[in-house]
SERO-679388 format. One record per residue (C-alpha): residue in three letters; x, y, z. Coordinates in steps of 0.2 Angstrom, whole numbers, plus 2048, in hexadecimal, padded with zeros to 3 digits. Layout:
BEGIN
ALAXYZ
...
***
This chain:
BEGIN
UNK5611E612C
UNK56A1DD13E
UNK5761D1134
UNK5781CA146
UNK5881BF143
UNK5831B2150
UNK5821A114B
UNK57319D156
UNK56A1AC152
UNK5621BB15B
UNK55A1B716B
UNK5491BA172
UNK53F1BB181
UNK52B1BC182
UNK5241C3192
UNK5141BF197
UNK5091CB1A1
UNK4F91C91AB
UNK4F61C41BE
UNK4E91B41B7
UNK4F91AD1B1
UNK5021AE1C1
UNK4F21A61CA
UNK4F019A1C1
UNK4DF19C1B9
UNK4E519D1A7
UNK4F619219F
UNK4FF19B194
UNK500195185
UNK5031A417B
UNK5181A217F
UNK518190179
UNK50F195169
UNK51B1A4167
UNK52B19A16B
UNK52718C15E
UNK52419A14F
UNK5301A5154
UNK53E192156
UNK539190142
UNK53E19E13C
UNK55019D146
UNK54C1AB154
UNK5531A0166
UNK5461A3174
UNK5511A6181
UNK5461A8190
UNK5341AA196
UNK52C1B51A4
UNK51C1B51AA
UNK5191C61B5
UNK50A1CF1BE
UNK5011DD1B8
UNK50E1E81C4
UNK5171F71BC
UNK5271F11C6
UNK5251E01C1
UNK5231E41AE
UNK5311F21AF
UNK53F1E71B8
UNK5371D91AC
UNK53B1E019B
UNK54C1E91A1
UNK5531D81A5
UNK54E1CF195
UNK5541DF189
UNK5661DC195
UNK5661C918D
UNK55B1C817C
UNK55A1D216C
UNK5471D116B
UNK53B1D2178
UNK52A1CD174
UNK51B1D1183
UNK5071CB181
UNK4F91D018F
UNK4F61E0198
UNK4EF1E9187
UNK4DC1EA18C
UNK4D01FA18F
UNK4D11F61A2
UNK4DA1FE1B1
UNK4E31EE1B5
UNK4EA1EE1A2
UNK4FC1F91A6
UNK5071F3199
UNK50720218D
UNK50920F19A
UNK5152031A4
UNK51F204192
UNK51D218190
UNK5282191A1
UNK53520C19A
UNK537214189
UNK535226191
UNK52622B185
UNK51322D185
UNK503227181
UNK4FA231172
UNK4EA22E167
UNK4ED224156
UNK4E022514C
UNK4E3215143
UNK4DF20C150
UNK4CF213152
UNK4CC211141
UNK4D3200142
UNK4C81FC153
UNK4B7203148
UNK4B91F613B
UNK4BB1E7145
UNK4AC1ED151
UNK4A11EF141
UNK4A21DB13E
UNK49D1D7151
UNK48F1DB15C
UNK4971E416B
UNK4951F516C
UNK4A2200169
UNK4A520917B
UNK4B2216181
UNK4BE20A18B
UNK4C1200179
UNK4C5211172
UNK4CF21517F
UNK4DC207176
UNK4E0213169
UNK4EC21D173
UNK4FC216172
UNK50E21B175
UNK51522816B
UNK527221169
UNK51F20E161
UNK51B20914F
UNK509203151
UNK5051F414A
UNK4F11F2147
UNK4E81E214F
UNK4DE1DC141
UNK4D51D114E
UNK4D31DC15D
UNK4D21ED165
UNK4E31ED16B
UNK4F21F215F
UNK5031EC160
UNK5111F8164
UNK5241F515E
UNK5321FE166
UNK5431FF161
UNK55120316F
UNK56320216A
UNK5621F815B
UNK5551EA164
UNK5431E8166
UNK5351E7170
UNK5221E2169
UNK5131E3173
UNK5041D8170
UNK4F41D4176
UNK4F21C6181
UNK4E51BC179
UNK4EB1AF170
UNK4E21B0160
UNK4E71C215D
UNK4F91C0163
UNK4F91AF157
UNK4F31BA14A
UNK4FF1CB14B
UNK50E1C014D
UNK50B1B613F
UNK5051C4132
UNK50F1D3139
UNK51C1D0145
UNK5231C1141
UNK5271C812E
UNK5301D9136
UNK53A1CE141
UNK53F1C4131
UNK5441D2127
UNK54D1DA135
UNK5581CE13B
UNK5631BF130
UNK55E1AF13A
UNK56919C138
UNK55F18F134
UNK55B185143
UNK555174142
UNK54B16814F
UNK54C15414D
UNK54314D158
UNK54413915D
UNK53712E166
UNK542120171
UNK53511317B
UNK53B105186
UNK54A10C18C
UNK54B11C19B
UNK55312B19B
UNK5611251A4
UNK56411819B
UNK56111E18A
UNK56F12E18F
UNK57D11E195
UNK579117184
UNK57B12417A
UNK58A12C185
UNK59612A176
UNK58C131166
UNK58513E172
UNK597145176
UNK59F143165
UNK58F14E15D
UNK59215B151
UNK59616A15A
UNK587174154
UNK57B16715B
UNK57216716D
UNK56A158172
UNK55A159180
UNK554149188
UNK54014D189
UNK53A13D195
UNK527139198
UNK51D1291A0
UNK52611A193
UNK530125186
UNK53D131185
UNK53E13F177
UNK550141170
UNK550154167
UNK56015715F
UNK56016B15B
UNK56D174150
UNK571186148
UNK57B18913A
UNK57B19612D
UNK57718A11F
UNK56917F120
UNK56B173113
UNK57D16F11F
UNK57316F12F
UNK568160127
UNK575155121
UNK57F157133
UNK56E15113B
UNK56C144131
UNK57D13D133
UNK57A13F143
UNK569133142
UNK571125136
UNK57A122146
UNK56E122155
UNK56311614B
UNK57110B149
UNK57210E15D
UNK56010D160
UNK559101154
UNK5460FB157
UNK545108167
UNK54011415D
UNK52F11715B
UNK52E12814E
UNK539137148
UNK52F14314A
UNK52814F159
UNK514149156
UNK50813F160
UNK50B12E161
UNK4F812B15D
UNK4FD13714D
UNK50912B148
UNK50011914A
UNK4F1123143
UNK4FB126133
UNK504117133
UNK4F310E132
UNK4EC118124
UNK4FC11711A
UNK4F910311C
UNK4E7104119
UNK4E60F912A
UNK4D60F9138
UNK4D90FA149
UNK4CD0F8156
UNK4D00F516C
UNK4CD0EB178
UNK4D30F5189
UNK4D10F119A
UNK4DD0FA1A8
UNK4DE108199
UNK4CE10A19B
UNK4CC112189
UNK4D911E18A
UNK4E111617A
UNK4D2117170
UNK4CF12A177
UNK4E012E172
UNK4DF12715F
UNK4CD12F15D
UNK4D513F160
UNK4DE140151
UNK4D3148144
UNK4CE13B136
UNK4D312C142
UNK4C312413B
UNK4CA11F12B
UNK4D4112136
UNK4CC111148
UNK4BD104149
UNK4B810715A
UNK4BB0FF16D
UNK4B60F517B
UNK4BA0FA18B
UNK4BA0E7193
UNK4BC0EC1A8
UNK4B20E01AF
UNK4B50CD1AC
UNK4A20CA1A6
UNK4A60D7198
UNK4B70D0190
UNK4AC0BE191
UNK49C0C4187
UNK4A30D317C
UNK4B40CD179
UNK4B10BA179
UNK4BF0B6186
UNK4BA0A418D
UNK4B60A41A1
UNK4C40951A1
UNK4CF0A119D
UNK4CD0AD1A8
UNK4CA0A21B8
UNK4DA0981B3
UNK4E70A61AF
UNK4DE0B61B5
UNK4D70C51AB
UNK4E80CD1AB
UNK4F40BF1A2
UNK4FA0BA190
UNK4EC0B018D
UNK4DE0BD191
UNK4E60CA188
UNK4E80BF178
UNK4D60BA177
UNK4D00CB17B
UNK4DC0D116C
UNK4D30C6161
UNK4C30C8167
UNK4C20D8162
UNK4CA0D7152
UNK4BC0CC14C
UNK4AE0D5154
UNK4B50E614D
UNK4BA0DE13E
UNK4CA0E613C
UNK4DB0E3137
UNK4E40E3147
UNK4DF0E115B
UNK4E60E9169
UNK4E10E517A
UNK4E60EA18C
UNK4E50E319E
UNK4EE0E81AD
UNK4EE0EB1C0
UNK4F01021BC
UNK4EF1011CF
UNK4F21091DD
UNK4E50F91E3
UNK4E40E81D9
UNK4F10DF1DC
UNK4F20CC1E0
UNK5020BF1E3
UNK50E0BF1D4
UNK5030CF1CC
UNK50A0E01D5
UNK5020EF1D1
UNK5070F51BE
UNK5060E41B6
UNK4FE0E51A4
UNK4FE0DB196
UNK4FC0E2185
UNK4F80D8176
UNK4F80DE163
UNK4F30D1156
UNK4EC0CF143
UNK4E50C013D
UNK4F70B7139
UNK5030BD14A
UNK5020C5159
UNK50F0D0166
UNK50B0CC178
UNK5140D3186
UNK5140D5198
UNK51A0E519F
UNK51D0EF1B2
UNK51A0FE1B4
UNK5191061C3
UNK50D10B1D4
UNK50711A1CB
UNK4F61171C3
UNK4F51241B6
UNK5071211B2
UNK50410F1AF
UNK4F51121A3
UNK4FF11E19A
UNK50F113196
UNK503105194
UNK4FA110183
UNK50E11517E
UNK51210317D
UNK5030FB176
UNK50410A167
UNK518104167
UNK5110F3164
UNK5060F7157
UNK5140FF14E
UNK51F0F1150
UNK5110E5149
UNK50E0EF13A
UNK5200F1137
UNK5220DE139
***
């Protein structure tokens, strides 16, 4: 076994292969999934390369990451197809060649006896495999994995399809990798800050950040209206790795206080979602500027039902009036973006959905709409039960999508503050 004395662990790079990545026409997701399995089980992805289906370009690709990482994993390049290179590409690096398995043939039979394709030469044609590797067999596809070993580190070869790779790496490769190397425990804590930006979140935090246990990393992670804080540490012991983080989070909560939303690295709609079901609350929406995009994003959480009564997405003037009961007065006196509107439309579907709590949105999301004293990126957000309401006005920005973005993030922040009340 590699004791590998490092604190931080052996390092790893994955190396993508396939000229539909470089183009554009697929995204590849297989290095985001790898890097999160391989982060749990305390391997560091240390870098990720993307390269063409080019002997040269795969060659120069994994003589740079052997020169910097201890594991190198590929995926792509391993179909019955001329343009698929990467075995014989690796019979040049590791100065071998290809020769029949039968295993794999006897592998490739079994899978093509459950499916309705006919078994043809060119799928055949996968069983010959580099001398030099230990072959892995793909219990999902026709490809087999090859693991090489050169000077005490490693290189696997997987198949690009996400489901196979998913599967190989979580059944075979994955489990070698553990009992061939001693990995730290590394640890993630992740922290959702809303209402404050990057900038100023980093000046506020500029003394706990630079008085942080020496084994900690901080990342600031920004998007439209919040900013993920993901303190990250490795240490040998695990059971000290938690107790530093947590010290370290008595005191950013002290720091932080109500501007901060969750703990944890989940959707937000996740969190409200849960935090509704826990309280055995209803919730249902009144959106305008949002034009539903809150109600999309809770319904997108599996089970959301159980908590979620529905929406009315008010645009027009005529529609807040007749669905939502908002009185015309209203409206013509103070404008169907104000405090007034808001609340009414709040509580108008509250009672019409017949739930717990009402959320309702109006705004100018722009880049057209606005009129004197209303600028582009003006909303107003009301949540409210049948006992109290949180109204606010916000300004966003010119940006339209941006605006109905941080207009959701801070009417789910507002539900959570109204719950939490």
């Amino acid at each position: 076994m590699n004791t590998n004395n490092s604190t931080q662990g052996p390092l790893v790079e994955i190396i993508t292969i396939g000229d539909e990545i470089l183009i554009g026409q697929i995204v590849d997701t297989n290095s985001a999934w790898m890097a999160r399995e391989l982060n749990k089980d305390g391997f560091r992805v240390h870098q990720i390369t993307s390269v063409s289906d080019d002997e040269t370009h795969i060659l120069k690709a994994v003589d740079g990451a052997f020169s910097r990482a201890d594991i190198v994993l590929l995926t792509g390049g391993l179909g019955p197809t001329k343009d698929d290179i990467t075995l014989q590409t690796l019979c040049k690096y590791f100065k071998t060649k290809l020769v029949h398995n039968q295993e794999v043939v006897e592998n490739i039979k079994e899978i093509f006896a459950h499916r309705a394709h006919v078994l043809n030469e060119l799928t055949l044609g996968q069983a010959m495999v580099p001398a030099s590797a230990i072959i892995i067999q793909n219990k999902r596809g026709s490809a087999p994995v090859t693991w090489f070993d050169k000077k005490g580190k490693i290189l696997v070869s997987m198949p690009g399809v996400p489901s196979e790779m998913e599967w190989v790496m979580s059944n075979e490769v994955l489990p070698r990798l553990r009992s061939r190397f001693n990995t730290p425990a590394l640890l993630h804590k992740t922290v959702l800050v809303v209402g404050i930006s990057e900038s100023g979140l980093a000046m506020r935090l500029t003394d706990w950040e630079n008085e942080l246990h020496e084994c900690l990393k901080l990342a600031y992670l920004p998007s439209p209206g919040m900013v993920k804080l993901r303190l990250s540490g490795f240490l040998p012991d695990r059971h000290e790795l938690e107790n530093i983080i947590e010290a370290e989070l008595v005191k950013l909560r002290v720091i932080l206080e109500d501007s901060i939303l969750a703990e944890e690295d989940s959707p937000v709609e996740e969190i409200i979602g849960r935090l509704l079901k826990e309280k055995g609350l209803w919730l249902a929406t009144a959106e305008s500027c949002t034009g539903g995009n809150i109600a999309h994003l809770i319904t997108s959480v599996s089970g959301s039902s159980a908590y979620f009564a529905g929406s009315i997405v008010a645009y027009q003037n005529e529609v807040k009036i007749q669905e939502l009961g908002v009185s015309s007065e209203t409206i013509r006196d103070f404008g169907a973006v104000s405090q007034e509107t808001v609340e009414e439309m709040a509580e108008g579907v509250r009672k019409k959905l017949k739930t717990d709590i009402g959320v309702a949105v109006s705004g100018i999301a722009g880049p057209t709409g606005a009129t004197e004293g209303k600028p582009v990126g003006t909303v107003w957000i009301c949540v409210c039960t049948q006992d109290k309401n949180i109204t606010r006005k916000f300004q966003y920005g010119q940006i339209r999508k941006r605006n109905i973005d941080m207009a959701t993030l801070s009417a789910f922040s507002m539900i959570k503050e109204l719950i939490e009340e």
